[in-house]
N, C-alpha and C positions, 0 to 999 in steps of 0.2 A: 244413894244416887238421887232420889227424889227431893232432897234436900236442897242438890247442887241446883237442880230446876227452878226450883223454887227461890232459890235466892238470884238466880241470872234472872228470873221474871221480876221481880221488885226491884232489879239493879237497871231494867230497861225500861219498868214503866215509873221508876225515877226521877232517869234522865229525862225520858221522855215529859214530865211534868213541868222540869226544871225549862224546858225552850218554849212548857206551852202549847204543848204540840197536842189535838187529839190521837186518839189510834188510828183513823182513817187519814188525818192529813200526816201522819207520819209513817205508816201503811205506805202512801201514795211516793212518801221519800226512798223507802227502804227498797220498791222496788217490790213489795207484797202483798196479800190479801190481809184485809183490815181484821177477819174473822182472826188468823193467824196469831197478829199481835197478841191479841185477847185472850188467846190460849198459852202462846208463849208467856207472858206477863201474868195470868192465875195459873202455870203450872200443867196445865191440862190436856199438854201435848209435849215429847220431845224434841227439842228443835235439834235441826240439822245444824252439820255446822258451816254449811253456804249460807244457810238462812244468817247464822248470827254475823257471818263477813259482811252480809247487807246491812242486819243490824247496824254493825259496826263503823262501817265507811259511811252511814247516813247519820249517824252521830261525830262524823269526821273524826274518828278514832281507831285504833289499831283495834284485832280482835284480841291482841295482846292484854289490852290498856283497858276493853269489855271488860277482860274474865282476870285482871288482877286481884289476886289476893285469892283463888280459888287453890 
């Protein structure tokens, strides 16, 4: 299970790379605490899965389209 964390956290703070985005100005999108992300993205918390829907719509993406290939 800890694996699965860990690879949703690199596959968020990817994307996240990919637009440019800090964790606070993308924090600020998702609709969350900046701390949050940080945790999510090293693992160091298990995300709910509301959280990852914010994730997800604030990368204008299904949560489907998140967690493909899991």
């Amino acid at each position: 299970m800890e694996k699965l964390f860990k690879t949703v956290g690199k596959r968020i703070a990817q994307k996240r790379h990919e637009l440019h985005l800090s964790q606070e100005q993308f924090a600020t999108i998702a609709g969350v605490h900046r701390n949050l992300i940080g945790n999510i993205e090293r693992a160091e918390t298990k995300v709910s899965l509301l959280t990852l829907y914010k994730i997800a719509k604030a990368f204008n993406m299904t949560l489907v389209e998140l967690l493909k290939g899991f």
